[in-house]
N, CA, C and O of each residue as an XYZ file, in Angstrom:
812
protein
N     -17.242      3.476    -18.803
C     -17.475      2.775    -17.531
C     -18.584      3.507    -16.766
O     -18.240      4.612    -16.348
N     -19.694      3.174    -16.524
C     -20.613      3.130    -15.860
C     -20.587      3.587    -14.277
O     -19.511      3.380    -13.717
N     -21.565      4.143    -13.534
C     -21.333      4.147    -11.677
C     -20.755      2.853    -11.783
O     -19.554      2.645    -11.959
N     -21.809      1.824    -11.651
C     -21.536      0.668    -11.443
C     -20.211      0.132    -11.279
O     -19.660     -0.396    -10.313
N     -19.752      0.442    -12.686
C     -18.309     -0.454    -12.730
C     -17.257      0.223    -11.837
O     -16.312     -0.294    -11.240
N     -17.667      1.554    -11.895
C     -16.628      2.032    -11.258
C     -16.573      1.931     -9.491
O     -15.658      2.249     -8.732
N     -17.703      1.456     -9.240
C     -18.589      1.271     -7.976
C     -17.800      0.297     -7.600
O     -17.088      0.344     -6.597
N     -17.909     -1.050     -8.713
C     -17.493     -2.421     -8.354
C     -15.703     -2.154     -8.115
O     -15.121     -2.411     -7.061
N     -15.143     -1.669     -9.183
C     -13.969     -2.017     -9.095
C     -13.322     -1.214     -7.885
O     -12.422     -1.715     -7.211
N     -13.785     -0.047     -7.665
C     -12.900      0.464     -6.354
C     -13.354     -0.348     -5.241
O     -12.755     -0.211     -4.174
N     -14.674     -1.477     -5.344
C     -14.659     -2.177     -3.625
C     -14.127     -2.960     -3.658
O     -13.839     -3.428     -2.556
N     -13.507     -3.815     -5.108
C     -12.925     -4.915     -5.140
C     -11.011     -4.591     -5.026
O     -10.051     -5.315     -4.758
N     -11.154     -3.268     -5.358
C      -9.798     -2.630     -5.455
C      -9.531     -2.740     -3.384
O      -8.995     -3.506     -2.583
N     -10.093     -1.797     -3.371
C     -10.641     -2.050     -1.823
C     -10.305     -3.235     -0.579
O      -9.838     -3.202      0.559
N     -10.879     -4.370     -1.591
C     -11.145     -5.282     -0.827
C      -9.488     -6.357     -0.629
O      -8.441     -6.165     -1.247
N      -9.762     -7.452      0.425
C      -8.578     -8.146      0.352
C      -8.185     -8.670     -0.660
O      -7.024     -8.981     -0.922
N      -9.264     -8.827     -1.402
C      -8.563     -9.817     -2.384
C      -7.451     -9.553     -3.473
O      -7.212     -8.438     -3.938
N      -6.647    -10.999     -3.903
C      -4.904    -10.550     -4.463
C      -5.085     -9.476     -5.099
O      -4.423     -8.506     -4.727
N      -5.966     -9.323     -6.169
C      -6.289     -8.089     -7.740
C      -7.791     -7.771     -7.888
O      -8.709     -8.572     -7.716
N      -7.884     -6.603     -8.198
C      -6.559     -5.434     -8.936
C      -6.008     -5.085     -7.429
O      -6.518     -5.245     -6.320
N      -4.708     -4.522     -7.875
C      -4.342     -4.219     -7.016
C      -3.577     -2.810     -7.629
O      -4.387     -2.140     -8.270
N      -2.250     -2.225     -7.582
C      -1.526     -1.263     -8.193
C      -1.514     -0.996     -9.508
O      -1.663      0.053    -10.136
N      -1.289     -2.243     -9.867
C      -0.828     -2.543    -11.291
C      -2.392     -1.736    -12.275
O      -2.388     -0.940    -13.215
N      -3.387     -2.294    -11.637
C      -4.857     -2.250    -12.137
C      -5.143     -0.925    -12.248
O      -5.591     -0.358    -13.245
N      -4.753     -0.241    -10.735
C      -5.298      1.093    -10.613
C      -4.623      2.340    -11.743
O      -5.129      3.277    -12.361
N      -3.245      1.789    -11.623
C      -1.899      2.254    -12.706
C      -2.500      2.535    -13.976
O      -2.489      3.687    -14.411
N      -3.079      1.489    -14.679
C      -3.557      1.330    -15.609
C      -4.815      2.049    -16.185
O      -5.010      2.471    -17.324
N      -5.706      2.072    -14.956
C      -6.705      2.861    -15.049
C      -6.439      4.394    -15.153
O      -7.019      5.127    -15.954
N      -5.522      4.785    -14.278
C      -5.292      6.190    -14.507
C      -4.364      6.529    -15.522
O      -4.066      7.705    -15.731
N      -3.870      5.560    -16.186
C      -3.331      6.203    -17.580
C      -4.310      6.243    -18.777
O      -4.200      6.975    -19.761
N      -5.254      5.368    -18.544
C      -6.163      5.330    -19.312
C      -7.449      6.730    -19.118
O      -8.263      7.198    -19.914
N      -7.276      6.899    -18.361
C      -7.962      8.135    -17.594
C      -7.037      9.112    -18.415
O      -7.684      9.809    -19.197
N      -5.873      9.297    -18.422
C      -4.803     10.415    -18.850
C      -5.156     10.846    -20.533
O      -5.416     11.937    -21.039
N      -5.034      9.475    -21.117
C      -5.257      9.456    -22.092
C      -6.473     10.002    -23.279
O      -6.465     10.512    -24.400
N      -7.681      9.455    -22.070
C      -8.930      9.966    -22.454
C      -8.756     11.654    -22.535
O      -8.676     12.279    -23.592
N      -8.718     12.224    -21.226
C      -8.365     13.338    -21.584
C      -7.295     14.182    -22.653
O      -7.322     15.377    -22.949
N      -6.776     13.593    -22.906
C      -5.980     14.067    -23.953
C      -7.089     13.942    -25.477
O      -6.908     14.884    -26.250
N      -7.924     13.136    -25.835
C      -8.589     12.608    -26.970
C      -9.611     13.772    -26.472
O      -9.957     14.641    -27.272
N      -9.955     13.769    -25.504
C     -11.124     15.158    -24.778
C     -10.930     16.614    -25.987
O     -11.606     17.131    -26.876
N      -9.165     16.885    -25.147
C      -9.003     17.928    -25.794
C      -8.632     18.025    -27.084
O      -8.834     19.197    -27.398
N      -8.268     17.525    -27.854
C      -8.680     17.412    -28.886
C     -10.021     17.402    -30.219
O     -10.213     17.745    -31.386
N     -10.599     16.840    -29.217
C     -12.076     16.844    -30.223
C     -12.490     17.747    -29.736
O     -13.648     17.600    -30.126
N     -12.518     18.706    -29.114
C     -12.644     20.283    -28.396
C     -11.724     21.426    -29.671
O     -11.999     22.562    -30.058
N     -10.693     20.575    -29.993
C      -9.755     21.492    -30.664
C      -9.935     21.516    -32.428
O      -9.865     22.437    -33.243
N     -10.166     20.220    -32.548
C     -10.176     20.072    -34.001
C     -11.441     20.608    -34.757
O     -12.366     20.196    -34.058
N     -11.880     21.172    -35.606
C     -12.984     21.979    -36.091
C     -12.836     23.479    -36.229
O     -13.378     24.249    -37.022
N     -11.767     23.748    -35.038
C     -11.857     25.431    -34.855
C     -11.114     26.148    -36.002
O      -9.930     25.814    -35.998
N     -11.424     27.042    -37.004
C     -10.680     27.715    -37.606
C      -8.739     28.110    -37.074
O      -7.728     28.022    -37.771
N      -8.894     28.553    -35.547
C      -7.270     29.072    -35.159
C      -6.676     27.919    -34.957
O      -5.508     28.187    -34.673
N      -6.837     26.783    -34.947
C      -5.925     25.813    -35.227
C      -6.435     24.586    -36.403
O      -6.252     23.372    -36.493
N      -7.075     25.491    -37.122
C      -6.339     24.618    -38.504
C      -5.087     23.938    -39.120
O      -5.091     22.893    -39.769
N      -4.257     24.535    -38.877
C      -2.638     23.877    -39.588
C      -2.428     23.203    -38.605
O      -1.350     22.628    -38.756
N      -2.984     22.911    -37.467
C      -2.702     21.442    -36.310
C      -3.701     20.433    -37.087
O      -3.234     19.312    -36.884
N      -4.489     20.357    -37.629
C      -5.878     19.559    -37.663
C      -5.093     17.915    -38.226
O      -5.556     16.887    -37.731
N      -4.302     17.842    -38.922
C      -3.916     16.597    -39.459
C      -3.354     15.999    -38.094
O      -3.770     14.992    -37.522
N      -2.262     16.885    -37.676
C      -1.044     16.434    -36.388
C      -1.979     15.853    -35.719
O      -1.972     14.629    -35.590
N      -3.144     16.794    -35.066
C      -4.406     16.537    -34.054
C      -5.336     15.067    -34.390
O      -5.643     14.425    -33.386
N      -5.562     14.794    -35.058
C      -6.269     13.339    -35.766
C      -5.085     12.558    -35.772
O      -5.292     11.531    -35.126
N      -4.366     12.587    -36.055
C      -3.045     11.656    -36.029
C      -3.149     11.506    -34.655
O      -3.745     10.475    -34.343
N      -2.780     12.168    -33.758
C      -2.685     11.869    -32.147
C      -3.798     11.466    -31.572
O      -3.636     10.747    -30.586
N      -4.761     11.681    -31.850
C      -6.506     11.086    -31.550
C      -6.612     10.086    -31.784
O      -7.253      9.337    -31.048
N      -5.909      9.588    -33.126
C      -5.973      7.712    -33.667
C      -5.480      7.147    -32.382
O      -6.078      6.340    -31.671
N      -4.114      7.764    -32.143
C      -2.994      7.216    -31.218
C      -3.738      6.997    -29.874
O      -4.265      5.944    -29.516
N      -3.702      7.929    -29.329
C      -4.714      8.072    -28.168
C      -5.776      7.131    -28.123
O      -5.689      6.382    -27.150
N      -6.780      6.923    -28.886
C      -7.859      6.123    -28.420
C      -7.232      4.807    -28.514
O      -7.604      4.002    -27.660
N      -6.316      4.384    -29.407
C      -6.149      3.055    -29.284
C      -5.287      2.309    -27.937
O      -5.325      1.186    -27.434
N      -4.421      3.707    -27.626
C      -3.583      3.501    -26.001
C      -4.325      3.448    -25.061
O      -3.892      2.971    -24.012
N      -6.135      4.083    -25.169
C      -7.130      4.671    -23.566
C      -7.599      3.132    -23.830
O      -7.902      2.548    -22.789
N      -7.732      2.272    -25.173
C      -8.503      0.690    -25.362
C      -7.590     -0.020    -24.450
O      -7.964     -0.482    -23.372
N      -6.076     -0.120    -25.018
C      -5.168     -0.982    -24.729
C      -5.072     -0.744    -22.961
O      -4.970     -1.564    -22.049
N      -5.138      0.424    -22.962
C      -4.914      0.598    -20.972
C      -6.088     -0.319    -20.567
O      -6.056     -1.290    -19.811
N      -6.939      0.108    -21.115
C      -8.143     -0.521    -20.117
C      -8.453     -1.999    -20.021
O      -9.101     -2.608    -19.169
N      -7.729     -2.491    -21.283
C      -7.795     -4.177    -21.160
C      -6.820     -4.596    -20.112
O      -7.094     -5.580    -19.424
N      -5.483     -3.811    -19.889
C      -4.416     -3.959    -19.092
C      -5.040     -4.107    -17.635
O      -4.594     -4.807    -16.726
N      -5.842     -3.530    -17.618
C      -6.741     -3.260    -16.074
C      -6.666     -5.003    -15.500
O      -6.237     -5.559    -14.489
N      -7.518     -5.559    -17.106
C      -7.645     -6.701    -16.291
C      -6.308     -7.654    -16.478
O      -6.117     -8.534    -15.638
N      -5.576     -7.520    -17.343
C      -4.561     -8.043    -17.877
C      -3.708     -8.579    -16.538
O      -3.334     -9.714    -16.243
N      -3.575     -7.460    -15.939
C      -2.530     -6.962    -14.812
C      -3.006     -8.018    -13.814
O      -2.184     -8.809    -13.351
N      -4.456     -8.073    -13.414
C      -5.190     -8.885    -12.432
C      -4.936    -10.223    -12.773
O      -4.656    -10.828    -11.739
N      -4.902    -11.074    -13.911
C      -5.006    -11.965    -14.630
C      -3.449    -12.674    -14.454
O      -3.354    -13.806    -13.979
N      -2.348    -11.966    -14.844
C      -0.845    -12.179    -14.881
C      -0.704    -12.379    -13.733
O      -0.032    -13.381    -13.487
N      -1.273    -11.521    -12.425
C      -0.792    -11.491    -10.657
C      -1.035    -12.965    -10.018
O      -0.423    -13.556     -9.128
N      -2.392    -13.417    -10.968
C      -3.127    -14.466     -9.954
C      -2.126    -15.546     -9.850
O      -1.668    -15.762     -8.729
N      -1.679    -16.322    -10.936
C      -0.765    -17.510    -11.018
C       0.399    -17.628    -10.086
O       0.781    -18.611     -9.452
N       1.065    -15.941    -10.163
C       2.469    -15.950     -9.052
C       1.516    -15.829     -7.620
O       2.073    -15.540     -6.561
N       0.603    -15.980     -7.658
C       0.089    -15.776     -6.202
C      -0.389    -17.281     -5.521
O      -0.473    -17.646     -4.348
N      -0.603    -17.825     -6.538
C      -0.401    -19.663     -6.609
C       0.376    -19.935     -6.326
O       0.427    -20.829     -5.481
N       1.766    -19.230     -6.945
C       3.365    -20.134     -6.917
C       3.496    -19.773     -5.440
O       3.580    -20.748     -4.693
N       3.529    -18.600     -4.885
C       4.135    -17.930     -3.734
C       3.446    -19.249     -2.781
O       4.213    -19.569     -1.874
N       2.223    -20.021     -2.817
C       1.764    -20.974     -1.837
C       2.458    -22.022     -2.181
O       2.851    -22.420     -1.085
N       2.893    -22.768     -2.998
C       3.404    -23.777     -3.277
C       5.020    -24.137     -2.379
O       6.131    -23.669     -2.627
N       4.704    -24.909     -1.534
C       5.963    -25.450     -0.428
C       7.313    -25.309     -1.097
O       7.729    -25.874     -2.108
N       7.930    -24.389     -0.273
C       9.603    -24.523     -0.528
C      10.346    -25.470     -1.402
O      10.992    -25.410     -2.448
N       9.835    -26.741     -0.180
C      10.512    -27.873     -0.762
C       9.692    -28.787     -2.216
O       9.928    -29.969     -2.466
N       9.101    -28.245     -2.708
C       8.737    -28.583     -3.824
C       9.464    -28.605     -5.318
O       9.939    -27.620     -5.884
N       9.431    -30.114     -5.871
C      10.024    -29.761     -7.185
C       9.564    -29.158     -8.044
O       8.525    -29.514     -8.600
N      10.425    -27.779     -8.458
C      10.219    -26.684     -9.559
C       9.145    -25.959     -9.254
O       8.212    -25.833    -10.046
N       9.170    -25.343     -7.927
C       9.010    -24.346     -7.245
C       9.674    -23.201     -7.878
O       9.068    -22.441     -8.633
N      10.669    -23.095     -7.636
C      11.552    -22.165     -8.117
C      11.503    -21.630     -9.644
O      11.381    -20.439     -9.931
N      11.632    -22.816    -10.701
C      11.331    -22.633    -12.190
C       9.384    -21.828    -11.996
O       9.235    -20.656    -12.341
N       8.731    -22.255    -11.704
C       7.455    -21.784    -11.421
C       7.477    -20.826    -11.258
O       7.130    -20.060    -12.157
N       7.905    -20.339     -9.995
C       8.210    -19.122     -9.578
C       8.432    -17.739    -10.526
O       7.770    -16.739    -10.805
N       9.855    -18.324    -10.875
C      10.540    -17.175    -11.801
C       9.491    -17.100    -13.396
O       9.363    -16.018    -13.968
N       8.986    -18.063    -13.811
C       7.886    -17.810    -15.099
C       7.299    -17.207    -14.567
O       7.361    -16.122    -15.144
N       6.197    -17.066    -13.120
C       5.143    -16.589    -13.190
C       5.642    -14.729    -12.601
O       4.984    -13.696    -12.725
N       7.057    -14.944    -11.958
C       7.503    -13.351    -11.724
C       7.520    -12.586    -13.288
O       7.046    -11.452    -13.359
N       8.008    -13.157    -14.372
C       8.169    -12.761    -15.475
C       6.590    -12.371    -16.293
O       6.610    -11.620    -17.268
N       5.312    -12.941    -15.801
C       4.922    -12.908    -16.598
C       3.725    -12.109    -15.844
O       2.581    -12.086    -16.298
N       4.134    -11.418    -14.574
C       3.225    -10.718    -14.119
C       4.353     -9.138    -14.303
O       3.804     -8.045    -14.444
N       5.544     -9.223    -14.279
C       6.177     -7.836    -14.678
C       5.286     -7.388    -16.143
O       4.609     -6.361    -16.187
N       5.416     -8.298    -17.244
C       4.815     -7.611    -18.399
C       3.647     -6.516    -18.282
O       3.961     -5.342    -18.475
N       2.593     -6.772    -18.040
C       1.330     -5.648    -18.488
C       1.834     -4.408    -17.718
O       1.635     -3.352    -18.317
N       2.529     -4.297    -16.353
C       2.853     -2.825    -15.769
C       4.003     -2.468    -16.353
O       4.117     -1.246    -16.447
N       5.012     -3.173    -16.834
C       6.204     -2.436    -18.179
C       5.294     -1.612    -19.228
O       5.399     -0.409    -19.465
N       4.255     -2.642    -19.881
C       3.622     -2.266    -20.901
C       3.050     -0.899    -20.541
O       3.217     -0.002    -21.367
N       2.233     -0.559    -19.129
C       1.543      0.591    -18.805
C       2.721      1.603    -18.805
O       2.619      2.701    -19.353
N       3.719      1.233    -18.236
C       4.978      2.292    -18.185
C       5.278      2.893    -19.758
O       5.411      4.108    -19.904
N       5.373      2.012    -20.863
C       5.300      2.464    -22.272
C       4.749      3.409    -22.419
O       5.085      4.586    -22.544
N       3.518      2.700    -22.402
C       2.279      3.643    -22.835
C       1.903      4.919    -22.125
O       1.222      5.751    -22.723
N       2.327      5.136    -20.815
C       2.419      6.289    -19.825
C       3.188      7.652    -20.483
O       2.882      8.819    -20.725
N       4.186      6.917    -20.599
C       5.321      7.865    -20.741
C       5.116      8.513    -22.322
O       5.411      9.669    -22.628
N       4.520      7.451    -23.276
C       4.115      8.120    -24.318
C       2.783      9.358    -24.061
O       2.765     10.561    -24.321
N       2.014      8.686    -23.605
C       1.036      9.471    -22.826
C       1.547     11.265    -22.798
O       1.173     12.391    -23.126
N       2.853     10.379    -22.035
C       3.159     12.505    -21.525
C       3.609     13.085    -22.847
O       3.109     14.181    -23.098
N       4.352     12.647    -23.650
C       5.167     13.341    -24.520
C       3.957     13.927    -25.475
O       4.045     14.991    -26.087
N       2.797     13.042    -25.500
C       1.767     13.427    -26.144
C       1.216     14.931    -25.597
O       1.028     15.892    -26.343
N       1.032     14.930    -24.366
C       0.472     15.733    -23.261
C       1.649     17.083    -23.220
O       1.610     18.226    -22.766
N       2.726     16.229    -23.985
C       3.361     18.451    -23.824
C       3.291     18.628    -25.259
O       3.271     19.825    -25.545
N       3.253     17.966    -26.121
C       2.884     18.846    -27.427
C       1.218     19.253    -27.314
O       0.825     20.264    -27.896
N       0.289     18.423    -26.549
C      -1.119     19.125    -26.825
C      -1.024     20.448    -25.791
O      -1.924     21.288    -25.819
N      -0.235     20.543    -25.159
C       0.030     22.068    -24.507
C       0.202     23.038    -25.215
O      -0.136     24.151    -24.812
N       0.855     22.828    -26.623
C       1.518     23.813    -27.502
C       0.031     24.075    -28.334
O      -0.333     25.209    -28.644
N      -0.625     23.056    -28.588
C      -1.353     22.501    -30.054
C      -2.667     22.677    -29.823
O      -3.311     22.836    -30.860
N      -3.467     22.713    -28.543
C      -4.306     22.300    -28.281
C      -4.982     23.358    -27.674
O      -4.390     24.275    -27.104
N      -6.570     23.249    -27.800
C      -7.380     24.824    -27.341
C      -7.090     24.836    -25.673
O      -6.919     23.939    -24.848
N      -7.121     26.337    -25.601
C      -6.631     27.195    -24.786
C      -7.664     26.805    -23.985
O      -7.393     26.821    -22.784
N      -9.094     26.358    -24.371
C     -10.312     26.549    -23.220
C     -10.136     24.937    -22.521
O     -11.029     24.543    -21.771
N      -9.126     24.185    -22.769
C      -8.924     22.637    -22.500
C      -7.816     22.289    -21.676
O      -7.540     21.260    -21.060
N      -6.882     24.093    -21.895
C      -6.034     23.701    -20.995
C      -5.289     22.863    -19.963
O      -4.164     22.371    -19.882
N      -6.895     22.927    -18.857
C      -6.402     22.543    -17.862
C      -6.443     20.867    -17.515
O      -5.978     20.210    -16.583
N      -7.287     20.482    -18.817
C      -7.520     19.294    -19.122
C      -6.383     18.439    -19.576
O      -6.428     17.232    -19.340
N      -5.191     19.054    -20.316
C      -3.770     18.819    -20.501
C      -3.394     18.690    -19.427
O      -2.814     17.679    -19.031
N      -3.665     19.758    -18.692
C      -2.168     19.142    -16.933
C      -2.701     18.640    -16.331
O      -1.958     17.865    -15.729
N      -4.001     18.511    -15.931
C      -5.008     16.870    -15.567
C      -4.477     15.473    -16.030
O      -4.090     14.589    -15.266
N      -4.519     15.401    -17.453
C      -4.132     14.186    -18.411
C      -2.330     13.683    -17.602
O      -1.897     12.701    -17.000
N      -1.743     15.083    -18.078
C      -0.027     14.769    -17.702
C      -0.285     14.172    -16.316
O       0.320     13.112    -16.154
N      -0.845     14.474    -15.523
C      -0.871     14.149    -14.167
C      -0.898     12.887    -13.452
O      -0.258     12.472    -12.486
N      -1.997     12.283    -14.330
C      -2.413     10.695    -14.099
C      -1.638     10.188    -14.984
O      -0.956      9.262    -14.546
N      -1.433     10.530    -16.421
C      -0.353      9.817    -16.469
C       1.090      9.699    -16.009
O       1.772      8.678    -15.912
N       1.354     10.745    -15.792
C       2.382     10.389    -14.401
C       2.453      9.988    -13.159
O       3.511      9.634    -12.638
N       1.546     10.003    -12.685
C       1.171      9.291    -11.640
C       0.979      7.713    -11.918
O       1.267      6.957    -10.990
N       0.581      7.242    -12.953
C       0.392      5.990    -13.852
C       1.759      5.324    -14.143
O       1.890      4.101    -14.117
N       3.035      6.397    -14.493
C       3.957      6.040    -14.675
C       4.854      6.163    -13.346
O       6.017      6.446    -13.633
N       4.697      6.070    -12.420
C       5.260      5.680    -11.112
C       4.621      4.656    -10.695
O       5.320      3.650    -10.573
N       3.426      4.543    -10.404
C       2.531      3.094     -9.949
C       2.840      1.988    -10.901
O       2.775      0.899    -10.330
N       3.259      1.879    -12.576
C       3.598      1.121    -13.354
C       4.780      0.511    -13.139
O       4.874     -0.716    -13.116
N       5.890      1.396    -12.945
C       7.301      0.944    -12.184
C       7.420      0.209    -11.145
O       8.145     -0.752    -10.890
N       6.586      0.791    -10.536
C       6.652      0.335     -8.910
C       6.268     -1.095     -8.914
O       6.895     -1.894     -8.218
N       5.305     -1.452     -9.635
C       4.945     -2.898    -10.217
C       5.607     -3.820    -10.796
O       5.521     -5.001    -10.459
N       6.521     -3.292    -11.956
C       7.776     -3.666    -12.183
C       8.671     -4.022    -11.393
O       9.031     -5.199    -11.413
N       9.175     -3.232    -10.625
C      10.188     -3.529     -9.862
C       9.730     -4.705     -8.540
O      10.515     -5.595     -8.215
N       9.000     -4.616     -8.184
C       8.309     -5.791     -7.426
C       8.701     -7.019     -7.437
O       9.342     -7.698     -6.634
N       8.008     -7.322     -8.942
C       8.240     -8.656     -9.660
C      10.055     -8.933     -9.996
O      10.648     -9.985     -9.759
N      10.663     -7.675    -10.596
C      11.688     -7.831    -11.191
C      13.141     -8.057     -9.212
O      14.251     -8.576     -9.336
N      12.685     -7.597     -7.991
C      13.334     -7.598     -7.001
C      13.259     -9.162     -6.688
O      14.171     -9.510     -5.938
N      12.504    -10.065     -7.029
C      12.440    -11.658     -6.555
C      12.990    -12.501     -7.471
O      13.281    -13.684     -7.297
N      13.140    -11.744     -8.601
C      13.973    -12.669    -10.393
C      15.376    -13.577     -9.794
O      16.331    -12.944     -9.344
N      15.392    -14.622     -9.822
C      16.427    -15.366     -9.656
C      17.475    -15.010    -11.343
O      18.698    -15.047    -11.478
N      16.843    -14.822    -11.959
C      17.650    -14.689    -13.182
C      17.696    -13.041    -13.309
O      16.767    -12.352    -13.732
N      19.019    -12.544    -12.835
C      19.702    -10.787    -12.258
C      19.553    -10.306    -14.366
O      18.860     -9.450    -14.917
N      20.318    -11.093    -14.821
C      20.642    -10.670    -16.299
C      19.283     -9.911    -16.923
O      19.156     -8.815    -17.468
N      18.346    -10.947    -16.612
C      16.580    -10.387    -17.308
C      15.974     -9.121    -16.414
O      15.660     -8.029    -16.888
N      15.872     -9.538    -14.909
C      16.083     -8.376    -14.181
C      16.391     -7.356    -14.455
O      15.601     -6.530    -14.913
N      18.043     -7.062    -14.181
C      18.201     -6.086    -14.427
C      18.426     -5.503    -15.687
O      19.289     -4.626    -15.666
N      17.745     -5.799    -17.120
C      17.613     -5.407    -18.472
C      16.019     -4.685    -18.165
O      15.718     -3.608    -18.679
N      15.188     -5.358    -17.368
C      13.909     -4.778    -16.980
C      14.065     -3.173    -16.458
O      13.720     -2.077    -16.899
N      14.636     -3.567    -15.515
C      14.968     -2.464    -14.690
C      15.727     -1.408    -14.666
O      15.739     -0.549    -13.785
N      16.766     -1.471    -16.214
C      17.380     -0.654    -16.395
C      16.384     -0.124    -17.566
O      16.567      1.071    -17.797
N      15.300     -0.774    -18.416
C      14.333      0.400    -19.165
C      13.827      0.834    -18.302
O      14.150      2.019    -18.397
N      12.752      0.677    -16.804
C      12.100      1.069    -16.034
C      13.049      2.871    -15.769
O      12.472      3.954    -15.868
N      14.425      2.702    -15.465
C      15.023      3.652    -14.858
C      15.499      4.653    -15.803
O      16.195      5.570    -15.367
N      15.175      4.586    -17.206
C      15.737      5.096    -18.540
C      13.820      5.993    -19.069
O      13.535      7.127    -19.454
N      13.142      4.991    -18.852
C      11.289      5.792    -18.819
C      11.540      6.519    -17.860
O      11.892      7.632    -18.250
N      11.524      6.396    -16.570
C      10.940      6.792    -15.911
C      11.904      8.700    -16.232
O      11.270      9.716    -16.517
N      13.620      8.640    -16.050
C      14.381      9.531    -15.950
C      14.051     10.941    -16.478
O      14.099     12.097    -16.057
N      13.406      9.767    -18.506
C      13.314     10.661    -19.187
C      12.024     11.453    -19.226
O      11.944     12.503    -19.864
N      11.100     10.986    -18.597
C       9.669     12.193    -18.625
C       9.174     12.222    -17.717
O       7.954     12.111    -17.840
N       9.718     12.384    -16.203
C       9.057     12.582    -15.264
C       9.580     14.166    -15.237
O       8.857     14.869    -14.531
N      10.618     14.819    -15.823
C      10.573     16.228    -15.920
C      10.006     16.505    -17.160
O       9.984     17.729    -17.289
N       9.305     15.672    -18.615
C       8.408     16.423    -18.866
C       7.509     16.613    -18.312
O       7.147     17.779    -18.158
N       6.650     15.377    -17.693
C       4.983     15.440    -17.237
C       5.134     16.263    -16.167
O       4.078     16.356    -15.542
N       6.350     17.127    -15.540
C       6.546     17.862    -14.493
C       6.338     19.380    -15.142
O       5.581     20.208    -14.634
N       7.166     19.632    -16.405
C       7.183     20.801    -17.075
C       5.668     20.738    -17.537
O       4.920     21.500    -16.925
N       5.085     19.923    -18.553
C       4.144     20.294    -19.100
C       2.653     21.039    -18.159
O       1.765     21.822    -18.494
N       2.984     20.307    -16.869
C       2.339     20.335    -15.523
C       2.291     22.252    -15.207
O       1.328     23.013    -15.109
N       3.694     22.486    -15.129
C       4.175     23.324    -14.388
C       3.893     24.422    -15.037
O       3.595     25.350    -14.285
N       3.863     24.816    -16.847
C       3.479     25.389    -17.897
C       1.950     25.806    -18.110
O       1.539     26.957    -18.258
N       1.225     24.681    -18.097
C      -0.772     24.697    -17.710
C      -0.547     25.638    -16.264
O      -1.258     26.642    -16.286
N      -0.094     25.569    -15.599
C      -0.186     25.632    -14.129
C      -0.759     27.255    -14.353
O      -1.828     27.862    -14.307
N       1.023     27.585    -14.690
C       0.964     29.312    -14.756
C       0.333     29.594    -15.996
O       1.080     30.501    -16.364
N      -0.450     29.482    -16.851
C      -1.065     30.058    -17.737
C      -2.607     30.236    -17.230
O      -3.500     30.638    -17.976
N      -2.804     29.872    -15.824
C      -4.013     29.749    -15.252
C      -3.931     31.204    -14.308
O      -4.924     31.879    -14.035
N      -2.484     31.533    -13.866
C      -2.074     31.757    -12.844
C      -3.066     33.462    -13.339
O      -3.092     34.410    -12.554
């Protein structure tokens, strides 16, 4: 991404209009997380002292670039899914199948920020083994990465739950919302540890 783009999207982020909005920015900074993680790596792989990582390390680099692609289409994905429920939300009360409208287009703007929540949280688990695995001079580029993607994986939820708080149908809801609360539980004390680990090795 270019000044430019990045120019454009924070005035449009910025601006009133419905998208991007959370969901977008979410996305971007996991994709941001991610990159850095593929950073340190191609920093790492070549060096003689971590040779016996070099396969693990390319294995996670495949992984990685194809999650920093998939985030960044989500960017617009997210914008794209928002617009329609932002149609329904105008459409008169008393209208027939308002309501059916409604609940499709709540459902189908939760998807891409679940999806970022996935991919986040994988993000981190990635981000505390490249703590173990990964050159020492990149360090700090690991608790950078964990960072946004945790930060990615709170703004992703938060998006979730949005959509999933207006669901006339509780059953789909709350199946949403009980993975949202099962991601989020399980690695917000890694991307906290892996965080906390870079921290003091600086110290």
């Amino acid at each position: 991404m270019n000044k430019k783009k990045i120019s454009e999207f924070n005035a449009l982020l910025a601006s009133k209009a419905p998208a991007p909005g959370g969901g977008g920015a979410s996305a971007l900074a996991a994709s941001l997380g991610a990159a850095l993680g593929s950073m340190v790596i191609n920093l790492t792989v070549g060096k003689k002292k971590y040779a016996r990582f070099e396969a693990e390390l390319n294995e996670i680099l495949s992984e990685l670039e194809t999650m920093r692609l998939r985030l960044e289409e989500l960017v617009n994905e997210d914008a794209e899914a928002f617009l329609p429920l932002s149609k329904a939300y105008s459409i008169p009360k008393d209208a027939p199948g308002r309501e059916e409208e409604l609940e499709r287009c709540l459902r189908i703007a939760a998807q891409p920020p679940m999806e970022m929540l996935r991919l986040a949280c994988r993000g981190i688990i990635i981000h505390q083994r490249l703590e173990l695995i990964g050159s020492q001079l990149a360090i700090s580029d690991v608790g950078t990465g964990a960072v946004m993607l945790w930060a990615a994986m709170y703004g992703a939820a938060m998006n979730v739950r949005v959509n999933t708080k207006l669901m006339k149908d509780r059953e789909y809801a709350d199946a949403l919302n009980a993975e949202v609360e099962k991601l989020m539980n399980e690695h917000w004390v890694i991307a906290e540890e892996t965080y906390k680990k870079v921290w003091e090795r600086l110290a």
